[in-house]
DSSP file (Angstrom, degrees, kcal/mol; ACC not computed):
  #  RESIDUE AA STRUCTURE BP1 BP2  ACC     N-H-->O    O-->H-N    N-H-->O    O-->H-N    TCO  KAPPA ALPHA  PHI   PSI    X-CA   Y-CA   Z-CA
    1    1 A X              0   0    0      0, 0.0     2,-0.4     0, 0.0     0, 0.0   0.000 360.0 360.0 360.0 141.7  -11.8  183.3  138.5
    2    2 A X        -     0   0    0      1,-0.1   147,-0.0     2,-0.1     0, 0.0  -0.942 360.0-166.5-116.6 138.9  -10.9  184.8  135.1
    3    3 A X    >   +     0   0    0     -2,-0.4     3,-0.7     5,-0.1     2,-0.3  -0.013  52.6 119.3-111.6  21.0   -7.8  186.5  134.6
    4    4 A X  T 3  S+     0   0    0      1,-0.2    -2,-0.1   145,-0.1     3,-0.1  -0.796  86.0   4.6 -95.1 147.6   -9.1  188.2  130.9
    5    5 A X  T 3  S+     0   0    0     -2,-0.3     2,-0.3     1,-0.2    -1,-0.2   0.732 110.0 108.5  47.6  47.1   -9.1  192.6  131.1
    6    6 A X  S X> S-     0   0    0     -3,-0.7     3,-3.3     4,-0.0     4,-1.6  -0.984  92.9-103.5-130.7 170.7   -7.7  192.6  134.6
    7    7 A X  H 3> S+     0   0    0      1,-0.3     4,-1.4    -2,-0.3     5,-0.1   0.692 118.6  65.8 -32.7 -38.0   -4.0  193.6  135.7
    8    8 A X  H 3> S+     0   0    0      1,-0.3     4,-2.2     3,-0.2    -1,-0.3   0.668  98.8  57.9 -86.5 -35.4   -3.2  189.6  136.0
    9    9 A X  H <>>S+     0   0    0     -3,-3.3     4,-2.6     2,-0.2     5,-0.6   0.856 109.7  34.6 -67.0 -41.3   -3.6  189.4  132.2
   10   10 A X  H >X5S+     0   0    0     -4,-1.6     3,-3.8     2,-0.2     4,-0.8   0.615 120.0  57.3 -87.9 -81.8   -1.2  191.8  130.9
   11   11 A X  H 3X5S+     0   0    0     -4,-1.4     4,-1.9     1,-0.3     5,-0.2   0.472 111.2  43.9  -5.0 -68.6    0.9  190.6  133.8
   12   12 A X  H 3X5S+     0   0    0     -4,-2.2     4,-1.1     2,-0.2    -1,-0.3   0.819 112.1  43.4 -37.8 -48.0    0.6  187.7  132.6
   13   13 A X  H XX5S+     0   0    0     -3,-3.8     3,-5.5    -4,-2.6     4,-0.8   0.944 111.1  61.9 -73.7 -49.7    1.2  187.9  128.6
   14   14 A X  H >XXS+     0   0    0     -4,-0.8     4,-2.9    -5,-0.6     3,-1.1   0.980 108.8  41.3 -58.7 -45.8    4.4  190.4  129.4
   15   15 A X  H 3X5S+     0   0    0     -4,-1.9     4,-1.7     1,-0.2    -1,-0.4   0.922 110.7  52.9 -62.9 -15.2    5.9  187.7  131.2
   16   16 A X  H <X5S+     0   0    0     -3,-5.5     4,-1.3    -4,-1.1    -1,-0.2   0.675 116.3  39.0 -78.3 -28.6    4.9  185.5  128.6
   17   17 A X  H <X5S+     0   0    0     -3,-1.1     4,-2.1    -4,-0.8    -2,-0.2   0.809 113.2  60.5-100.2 -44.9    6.7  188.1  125.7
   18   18 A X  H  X5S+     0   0    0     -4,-2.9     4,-1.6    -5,-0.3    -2,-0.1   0.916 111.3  33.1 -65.9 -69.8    9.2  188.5  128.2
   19   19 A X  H >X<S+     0   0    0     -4,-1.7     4,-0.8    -5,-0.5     3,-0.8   0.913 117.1  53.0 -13.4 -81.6   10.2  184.4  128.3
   20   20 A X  H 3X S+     0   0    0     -4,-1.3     4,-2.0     1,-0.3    -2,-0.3   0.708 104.2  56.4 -66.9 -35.9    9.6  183.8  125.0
   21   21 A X  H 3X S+     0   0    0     -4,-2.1     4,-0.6     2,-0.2    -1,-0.3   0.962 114.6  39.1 -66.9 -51.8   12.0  186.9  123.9
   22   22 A X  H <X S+     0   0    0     -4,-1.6     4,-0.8    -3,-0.8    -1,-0.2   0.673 116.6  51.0 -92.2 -14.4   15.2  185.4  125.8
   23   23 A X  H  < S+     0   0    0     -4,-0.8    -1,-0.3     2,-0.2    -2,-0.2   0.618 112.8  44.7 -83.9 -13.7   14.3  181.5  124.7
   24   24 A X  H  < S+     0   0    0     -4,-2.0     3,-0.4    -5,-0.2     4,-0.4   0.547 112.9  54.5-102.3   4.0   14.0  182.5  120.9
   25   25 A X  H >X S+     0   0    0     -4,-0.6     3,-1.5     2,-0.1     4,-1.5   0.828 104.2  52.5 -73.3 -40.9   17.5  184.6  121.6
   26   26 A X  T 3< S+     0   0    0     -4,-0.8    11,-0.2     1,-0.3    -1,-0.1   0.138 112.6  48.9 -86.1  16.2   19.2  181.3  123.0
   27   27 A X  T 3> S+     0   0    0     -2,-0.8     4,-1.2    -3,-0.4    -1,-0.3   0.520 111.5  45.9-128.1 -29.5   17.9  179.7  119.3
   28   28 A X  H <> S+     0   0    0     -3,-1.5     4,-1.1    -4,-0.4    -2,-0.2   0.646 111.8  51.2-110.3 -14.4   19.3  182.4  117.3
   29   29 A X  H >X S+     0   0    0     -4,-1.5     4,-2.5     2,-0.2     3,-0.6   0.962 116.4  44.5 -75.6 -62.5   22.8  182.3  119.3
   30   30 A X  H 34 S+     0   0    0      1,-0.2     4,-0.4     2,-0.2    -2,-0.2   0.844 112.8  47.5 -24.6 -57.2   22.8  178.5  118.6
   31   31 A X  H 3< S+     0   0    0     -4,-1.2    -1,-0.2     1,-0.2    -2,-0.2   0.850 122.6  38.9 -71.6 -34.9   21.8  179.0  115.1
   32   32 A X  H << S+     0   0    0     -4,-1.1    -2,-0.2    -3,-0.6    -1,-0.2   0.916 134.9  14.9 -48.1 -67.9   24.5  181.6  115.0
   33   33 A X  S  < S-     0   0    0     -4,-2.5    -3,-0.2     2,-0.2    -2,-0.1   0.868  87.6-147.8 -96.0 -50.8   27.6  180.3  117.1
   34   34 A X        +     0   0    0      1,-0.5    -4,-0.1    -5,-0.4     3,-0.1  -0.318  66.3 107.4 114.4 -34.5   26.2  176.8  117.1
   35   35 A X  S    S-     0   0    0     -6,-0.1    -1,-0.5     1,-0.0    -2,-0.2  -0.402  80.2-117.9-106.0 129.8   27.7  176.0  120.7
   36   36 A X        -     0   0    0     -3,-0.1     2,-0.1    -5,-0.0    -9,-0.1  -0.377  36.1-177.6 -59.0 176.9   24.4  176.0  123.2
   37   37 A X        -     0   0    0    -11,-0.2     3,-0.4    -3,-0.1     4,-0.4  -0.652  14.2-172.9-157.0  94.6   24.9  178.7  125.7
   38   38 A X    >   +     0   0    0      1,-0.3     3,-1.6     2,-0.2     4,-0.4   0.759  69.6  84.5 -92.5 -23.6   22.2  178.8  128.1
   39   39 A X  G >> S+     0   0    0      1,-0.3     3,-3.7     2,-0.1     4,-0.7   0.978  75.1  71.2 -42.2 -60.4   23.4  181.9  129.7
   40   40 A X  G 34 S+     0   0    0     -3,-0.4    -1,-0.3     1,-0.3    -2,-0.2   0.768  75.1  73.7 -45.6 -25.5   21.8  183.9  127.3
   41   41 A X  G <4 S+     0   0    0     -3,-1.6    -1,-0.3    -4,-0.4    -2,-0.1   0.576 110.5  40.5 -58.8   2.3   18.4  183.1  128.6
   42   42 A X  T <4 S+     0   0    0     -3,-3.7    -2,-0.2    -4,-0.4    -1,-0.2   0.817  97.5  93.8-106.3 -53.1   20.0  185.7  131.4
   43   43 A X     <  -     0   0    0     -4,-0.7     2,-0.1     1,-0.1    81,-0.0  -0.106  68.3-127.0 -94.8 164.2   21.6  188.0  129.7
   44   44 A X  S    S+     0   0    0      5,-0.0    81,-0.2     6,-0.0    -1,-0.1  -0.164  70.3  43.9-103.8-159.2   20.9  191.4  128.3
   45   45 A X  S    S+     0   0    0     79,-0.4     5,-0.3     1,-0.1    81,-0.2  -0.450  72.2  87.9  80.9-177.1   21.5  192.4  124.2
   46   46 A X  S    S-     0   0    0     79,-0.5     2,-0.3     3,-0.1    81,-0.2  -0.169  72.9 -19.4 108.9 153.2   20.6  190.4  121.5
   47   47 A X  S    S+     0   0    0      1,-0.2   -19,-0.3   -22,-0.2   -18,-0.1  -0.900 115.0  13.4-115.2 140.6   18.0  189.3  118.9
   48   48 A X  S    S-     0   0    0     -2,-0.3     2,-0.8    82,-0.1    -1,-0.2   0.872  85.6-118.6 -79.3-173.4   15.2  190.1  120.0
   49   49 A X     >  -     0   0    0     81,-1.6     4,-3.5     1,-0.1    -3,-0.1  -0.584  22.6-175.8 -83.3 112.9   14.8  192.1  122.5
   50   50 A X  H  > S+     0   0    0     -2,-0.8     4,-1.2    -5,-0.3    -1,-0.1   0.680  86.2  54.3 -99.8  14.3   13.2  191.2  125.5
   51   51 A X  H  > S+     0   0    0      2,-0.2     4,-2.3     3,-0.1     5,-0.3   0.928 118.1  44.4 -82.3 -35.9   13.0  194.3  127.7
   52   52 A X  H  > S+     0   0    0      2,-0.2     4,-3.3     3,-0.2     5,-0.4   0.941 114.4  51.8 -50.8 -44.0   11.0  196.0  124.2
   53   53 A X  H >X S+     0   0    0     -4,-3.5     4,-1.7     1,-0.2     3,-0.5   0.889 117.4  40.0 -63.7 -70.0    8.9  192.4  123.9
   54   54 A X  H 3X S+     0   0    0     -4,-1.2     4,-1.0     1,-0.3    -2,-0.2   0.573 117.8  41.9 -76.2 -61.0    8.0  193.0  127.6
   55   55 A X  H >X S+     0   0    0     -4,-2.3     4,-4.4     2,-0.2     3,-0.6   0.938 115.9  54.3 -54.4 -62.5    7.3  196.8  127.7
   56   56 A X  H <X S+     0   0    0     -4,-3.3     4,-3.0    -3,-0.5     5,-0.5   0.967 107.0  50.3 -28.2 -76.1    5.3  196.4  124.1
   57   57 A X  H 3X S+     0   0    0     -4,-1.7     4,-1.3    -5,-0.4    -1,-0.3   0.790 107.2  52.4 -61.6 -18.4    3.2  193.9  125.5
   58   58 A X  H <X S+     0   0    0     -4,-1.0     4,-3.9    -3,-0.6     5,-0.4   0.889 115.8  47.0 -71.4 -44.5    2.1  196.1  128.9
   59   59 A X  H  X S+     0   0    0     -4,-4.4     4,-1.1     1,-0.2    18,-0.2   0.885 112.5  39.8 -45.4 -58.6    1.3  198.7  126.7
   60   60 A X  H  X S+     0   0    0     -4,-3.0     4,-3.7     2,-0.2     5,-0.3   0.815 119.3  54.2 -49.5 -38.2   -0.8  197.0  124.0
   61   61 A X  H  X S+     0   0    0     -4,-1.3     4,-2.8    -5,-0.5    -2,-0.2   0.922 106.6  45.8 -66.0 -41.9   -2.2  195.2  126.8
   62   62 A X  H  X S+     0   0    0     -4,-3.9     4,-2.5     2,-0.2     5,-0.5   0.819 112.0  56.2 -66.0 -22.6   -3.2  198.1  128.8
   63   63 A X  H  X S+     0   0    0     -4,-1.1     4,-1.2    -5,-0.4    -2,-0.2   0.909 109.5  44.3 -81.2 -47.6   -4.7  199.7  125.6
   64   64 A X  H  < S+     0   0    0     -4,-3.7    -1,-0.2     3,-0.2    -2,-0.2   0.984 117.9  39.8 -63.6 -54.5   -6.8  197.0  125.0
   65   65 A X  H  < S+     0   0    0     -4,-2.8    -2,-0.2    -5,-0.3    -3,-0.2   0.926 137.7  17.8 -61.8 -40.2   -8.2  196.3  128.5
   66   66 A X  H  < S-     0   0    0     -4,-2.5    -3,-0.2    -5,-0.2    -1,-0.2   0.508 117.8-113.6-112.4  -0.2   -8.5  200.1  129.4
   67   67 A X    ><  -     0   0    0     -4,-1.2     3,-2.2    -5,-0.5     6,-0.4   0.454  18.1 -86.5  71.8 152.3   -8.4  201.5  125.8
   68   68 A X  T 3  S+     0   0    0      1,-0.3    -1,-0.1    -5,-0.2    -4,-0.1   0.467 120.4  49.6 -56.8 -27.3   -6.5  203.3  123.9
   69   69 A X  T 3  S+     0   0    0     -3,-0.2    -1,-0.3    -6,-0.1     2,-0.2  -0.053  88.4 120.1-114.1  44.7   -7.2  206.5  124.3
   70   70 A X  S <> S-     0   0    0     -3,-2.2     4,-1.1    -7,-0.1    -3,-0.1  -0.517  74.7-118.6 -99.8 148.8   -6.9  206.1  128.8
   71   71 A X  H  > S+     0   0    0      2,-0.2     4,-1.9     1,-0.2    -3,-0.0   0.582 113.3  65.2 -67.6 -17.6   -4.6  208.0  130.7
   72   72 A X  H  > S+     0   0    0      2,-0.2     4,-2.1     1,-0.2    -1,-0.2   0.948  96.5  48.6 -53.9 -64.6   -3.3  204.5  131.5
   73   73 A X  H  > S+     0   0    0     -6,-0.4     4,-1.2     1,-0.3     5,-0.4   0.939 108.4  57.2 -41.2 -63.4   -2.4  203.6  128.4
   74   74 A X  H  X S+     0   0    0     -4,-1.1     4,-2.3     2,-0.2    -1,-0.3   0.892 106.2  50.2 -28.8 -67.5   -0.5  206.9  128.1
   75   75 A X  H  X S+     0   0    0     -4,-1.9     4,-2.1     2,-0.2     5,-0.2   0.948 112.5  44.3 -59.9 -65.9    1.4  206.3  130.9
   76   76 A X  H >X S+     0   0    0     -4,-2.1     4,-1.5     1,-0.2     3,-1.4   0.870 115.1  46.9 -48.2 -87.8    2.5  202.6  129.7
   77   77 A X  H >X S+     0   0    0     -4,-1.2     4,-1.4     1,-0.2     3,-1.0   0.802 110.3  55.2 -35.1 -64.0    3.3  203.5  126.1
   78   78 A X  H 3X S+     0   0    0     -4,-2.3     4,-2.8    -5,-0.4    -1,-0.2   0.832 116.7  40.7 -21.1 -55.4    5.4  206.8  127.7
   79   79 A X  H <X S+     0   0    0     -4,-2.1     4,-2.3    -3,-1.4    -1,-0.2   0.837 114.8  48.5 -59.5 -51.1    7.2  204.0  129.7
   80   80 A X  H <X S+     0   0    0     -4,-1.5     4,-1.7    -3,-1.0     5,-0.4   0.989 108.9  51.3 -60.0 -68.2    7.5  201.5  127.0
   81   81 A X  H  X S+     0   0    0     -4,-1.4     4,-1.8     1,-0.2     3,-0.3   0.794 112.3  51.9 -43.4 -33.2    8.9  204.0  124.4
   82   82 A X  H >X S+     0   0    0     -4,-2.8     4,-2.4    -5,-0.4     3,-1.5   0.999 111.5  45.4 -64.5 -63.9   11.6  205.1  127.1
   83   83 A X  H 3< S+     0   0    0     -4,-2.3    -1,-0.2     1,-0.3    -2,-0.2   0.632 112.6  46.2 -10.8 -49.3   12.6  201.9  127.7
   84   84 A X  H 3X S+     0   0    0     -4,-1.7     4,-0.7    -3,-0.3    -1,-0.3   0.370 112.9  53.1-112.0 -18.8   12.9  200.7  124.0
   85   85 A X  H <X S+     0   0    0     -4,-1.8     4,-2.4    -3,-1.5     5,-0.4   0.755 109.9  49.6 -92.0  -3.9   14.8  203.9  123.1
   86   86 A X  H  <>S+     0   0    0     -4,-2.4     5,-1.0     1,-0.2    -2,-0.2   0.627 101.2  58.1-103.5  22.3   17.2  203.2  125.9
   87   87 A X  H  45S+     0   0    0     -5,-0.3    39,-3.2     3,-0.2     5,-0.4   0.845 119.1  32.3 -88.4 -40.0   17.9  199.8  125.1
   88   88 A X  H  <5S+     0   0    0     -4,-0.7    -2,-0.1    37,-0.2    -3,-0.1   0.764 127.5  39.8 -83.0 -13.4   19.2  201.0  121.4
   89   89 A X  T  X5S+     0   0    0     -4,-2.4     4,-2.5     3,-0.1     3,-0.3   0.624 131.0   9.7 -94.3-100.7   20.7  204.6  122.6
   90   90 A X  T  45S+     0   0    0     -5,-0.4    -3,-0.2     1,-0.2    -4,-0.1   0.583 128.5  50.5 -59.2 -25.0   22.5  204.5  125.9
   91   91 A X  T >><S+     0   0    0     -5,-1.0     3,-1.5     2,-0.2     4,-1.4   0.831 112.7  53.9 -88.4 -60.0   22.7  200.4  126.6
   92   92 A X  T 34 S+     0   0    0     -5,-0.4     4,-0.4    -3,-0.3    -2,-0.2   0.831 112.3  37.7 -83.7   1.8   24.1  200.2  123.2
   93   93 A X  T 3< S+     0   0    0     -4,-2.5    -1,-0.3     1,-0.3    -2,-0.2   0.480 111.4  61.8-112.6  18.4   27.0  202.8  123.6
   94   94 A X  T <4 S+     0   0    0     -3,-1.5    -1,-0.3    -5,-0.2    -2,-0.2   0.764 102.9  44.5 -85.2 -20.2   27.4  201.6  126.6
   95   95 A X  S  X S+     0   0    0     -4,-1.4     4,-0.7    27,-0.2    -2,-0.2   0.158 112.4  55.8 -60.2 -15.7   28.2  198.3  125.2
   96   96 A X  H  > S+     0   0    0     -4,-0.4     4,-0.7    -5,-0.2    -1,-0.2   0.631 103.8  49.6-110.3  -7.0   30.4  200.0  122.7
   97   97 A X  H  > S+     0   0    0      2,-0.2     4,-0.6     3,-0.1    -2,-0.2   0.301 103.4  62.2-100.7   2.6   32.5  201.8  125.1
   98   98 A X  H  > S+     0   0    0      2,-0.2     4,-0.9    24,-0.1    22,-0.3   0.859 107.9  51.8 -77.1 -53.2   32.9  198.1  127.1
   99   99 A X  H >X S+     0   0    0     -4,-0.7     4,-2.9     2,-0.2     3,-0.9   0.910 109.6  41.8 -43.7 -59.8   34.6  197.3  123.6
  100  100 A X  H 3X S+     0   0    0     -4,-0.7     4,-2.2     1,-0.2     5,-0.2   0.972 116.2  50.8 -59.0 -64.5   36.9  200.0  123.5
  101  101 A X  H 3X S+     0   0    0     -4,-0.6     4,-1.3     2,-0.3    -1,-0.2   0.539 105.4  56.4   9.2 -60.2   37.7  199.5  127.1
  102  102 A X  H <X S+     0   0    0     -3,-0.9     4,-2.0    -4,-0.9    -1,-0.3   0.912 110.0  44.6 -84.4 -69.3   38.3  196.0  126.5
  103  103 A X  H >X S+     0   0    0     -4,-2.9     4,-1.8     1,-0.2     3,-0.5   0.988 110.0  54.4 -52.6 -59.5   41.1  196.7  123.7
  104  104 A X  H 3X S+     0   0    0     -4,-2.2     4,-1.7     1,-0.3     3,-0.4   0.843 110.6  50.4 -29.5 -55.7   42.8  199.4  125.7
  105  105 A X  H 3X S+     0   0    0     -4,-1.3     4,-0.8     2,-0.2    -1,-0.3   0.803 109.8  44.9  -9.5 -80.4   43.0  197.0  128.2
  106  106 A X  H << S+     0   0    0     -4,-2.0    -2,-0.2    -3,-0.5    -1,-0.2   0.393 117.0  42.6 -71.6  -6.2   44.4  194.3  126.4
  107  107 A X  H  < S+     0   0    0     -4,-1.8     4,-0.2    -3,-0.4    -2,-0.2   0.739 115.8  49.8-109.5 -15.1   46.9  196.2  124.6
  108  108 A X  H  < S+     0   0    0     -4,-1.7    -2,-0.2    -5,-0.3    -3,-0.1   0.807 117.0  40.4 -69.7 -42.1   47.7  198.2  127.9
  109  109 A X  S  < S+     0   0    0     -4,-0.8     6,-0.2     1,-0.1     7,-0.2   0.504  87.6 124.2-115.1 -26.1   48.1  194.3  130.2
  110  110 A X  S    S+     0   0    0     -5,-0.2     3,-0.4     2,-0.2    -1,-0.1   0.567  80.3  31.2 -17.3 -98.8   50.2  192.7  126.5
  111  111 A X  S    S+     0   0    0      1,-0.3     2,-1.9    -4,-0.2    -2,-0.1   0.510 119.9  60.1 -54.0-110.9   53.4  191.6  128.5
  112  112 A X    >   +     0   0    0      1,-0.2     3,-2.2    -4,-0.1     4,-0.3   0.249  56.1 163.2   2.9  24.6   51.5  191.0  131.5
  113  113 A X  G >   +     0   0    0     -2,-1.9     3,-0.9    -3,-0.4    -1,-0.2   0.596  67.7  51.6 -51.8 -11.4   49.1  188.5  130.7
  114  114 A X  G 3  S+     0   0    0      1,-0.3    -1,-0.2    -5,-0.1    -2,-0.1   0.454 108.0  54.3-100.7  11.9   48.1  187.2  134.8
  115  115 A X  G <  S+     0   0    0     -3,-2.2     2,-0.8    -6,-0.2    -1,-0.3   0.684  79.9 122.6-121.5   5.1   47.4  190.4  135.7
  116  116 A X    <   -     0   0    0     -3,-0.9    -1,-0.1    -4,-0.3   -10,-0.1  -0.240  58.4-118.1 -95.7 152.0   45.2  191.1  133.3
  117  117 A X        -     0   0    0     -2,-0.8    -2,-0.1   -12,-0.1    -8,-0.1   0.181  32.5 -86.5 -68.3-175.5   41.5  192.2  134.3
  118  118 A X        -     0   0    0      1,-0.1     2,-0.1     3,-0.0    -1,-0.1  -0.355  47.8-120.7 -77.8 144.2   38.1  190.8  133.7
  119  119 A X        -     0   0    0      1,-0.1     2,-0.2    -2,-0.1    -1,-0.1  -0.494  33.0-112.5 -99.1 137.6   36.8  192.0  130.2
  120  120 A X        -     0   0    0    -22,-0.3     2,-0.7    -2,-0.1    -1,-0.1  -0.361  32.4 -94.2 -84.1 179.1   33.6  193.8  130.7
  121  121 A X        -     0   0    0     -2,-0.2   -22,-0.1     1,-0.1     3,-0.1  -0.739  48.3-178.1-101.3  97.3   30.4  192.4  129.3
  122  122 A X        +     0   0    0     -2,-0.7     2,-0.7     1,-0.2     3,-0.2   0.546  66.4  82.2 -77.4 -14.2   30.0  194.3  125.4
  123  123 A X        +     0   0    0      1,-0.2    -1,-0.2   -29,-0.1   -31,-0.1  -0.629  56.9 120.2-111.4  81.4   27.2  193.1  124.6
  124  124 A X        +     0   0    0     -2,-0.7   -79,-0.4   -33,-0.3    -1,-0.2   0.887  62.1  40.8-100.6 -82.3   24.5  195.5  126.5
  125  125 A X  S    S-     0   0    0    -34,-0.2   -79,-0.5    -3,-0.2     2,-0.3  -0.153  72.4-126.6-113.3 161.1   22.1  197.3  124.2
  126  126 A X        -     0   0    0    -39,-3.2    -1,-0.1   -81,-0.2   -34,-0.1  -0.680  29.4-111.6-111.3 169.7   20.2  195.9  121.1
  127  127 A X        -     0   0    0     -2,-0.3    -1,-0.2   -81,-0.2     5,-0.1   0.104  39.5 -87.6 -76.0-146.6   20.2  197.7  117.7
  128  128 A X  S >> S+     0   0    0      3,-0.1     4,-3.0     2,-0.1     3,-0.9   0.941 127.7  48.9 -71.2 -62.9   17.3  199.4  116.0
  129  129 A X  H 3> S+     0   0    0      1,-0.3     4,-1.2     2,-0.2   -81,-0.1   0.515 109.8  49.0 -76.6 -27.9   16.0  196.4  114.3
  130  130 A X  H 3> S+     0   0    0      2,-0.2   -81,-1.6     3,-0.2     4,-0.5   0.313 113.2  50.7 -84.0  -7.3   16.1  193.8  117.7
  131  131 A X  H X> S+     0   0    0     -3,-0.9     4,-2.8     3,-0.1     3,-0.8   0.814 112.4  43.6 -90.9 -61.9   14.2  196.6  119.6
  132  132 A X  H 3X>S+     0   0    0     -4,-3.0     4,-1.7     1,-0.3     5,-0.5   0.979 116.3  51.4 -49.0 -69.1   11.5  196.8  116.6
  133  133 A X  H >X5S+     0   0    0     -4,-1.2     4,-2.4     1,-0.2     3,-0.8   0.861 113.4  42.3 -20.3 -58.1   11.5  192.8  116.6
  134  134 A X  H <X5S+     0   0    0     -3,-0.8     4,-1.4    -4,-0.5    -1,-0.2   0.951 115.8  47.9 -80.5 -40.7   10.9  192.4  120.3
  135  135 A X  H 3X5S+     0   0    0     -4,-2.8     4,-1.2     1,-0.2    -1,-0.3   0.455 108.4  52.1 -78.8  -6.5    8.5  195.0  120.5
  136  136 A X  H <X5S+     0   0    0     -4,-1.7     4,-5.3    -3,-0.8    -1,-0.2   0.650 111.9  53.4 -95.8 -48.1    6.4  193.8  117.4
  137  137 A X  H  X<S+     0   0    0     -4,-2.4     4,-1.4    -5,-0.5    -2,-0.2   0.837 105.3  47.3 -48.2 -45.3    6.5  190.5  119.3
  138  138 A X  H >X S+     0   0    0     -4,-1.4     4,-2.8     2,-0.2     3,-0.8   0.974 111.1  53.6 -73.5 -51.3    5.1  191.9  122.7
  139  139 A X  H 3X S+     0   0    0     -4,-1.2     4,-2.3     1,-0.2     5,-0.2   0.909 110.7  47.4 -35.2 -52.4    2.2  193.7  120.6
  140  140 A X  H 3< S+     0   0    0     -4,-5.3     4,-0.5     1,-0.2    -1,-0.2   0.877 113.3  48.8 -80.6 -12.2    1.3  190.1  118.9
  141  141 A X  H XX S+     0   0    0     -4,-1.4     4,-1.3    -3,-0.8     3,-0.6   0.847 109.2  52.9 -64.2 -42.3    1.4  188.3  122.7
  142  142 A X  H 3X S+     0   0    0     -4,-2.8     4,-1.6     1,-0.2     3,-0.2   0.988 112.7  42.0 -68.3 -40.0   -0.9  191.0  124.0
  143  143 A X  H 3< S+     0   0    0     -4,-2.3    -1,-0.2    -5,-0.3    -2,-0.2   0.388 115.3  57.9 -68.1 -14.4   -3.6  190.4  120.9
  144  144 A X  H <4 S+     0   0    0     -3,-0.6     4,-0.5    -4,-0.5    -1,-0.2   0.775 111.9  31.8-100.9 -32.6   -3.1  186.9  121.5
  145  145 A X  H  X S+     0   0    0     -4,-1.3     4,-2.3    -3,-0.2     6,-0.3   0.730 112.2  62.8 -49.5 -50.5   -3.9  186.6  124.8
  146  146 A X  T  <>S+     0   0    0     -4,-1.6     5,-0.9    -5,-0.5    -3,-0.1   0.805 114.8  29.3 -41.5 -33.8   -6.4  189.0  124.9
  147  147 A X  T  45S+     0   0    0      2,-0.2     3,-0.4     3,-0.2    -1,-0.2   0.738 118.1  54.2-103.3 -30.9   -8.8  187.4  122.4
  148  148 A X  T  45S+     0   0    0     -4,-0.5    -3,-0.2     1,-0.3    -2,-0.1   0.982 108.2  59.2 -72.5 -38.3   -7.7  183.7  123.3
  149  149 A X  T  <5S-     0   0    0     -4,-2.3    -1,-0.3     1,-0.1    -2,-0.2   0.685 121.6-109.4 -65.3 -25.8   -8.7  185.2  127.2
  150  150 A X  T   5 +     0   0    0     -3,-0.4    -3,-0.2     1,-0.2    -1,-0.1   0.366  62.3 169.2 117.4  -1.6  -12.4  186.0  126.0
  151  151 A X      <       0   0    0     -5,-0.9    -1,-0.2    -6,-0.3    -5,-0.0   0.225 360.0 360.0 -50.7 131.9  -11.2  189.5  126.3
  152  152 A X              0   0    0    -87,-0.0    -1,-0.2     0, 0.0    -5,-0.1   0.699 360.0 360.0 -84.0 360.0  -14.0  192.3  124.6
């Protein structure tokens, strides 16, 4: 059985974009901070992005197997583009009001250091440029799979 222009393909690649998005963030946090961290293969923010790589690649994928101009495809882009604007709109300002949060906090808890609480997680939401990245990424995992898969 051949998994090339059925559901099991782009299934397949997006997880594949998906992966690949949160092991090349755990390389660029290394190359960054230098300490490994393998938590980041969990967590969400970050260069690139892998909910964009993920979304990208159903789309392109559906576009190629059912073409471009299917109501499918429509639907899946619709889906991706929400996605990918809310990982740089709302994700990241939600992640920038965990910051503020976080100082308020800390200047609120000063004398008190044992009582104060656990710092929420700031780093949320991607920028413009980590969205574009991840989502440029799932497009070339759907075109790479597609064609390597015998795909027409």
């Amino acid at each position: 059985m051949t998994i090339a222009n059925t559901s099991l393909e782009i299934i397949t690649a997006s997880a594949t974009a998906a992966i690949g998005a949160q092991v090349i963030k755990c390389f660029v946090y290394w190359a960054i901070r230098k300490p490994v961290d393998f938590r980041t293969l969990v967590h969400t923010g970050g260069m690139p992005s892998s909910h964009s790589a993920l979304v990208a690649c159903i789309a392109t994928s559906t576009g190629l197997i059912e073409g471009f101009y299917s109501p499918m495809f429509a639907v899946a882009l619709g889906f991706a583009v929400i996605v990918m604007y809310d990982a740089a709109g709302l994700r990241r300002a939600a992640g920038r009001m965990a910051g503020i949060l976080n100082r308020i906090t800390e200047d609120i808890y000063m004398e008190r250091q044992g009582q104060v609480p656990d710092r929420l997680r700031e780093l949320l939401g991607h920028t413009p440029f980590e969205v574009i990245v991840g989502a440029f990424m799932g497009m070339v995992v759907a075109y790479v799979f597609h064609y390597k898969l015998g795909g027409a």
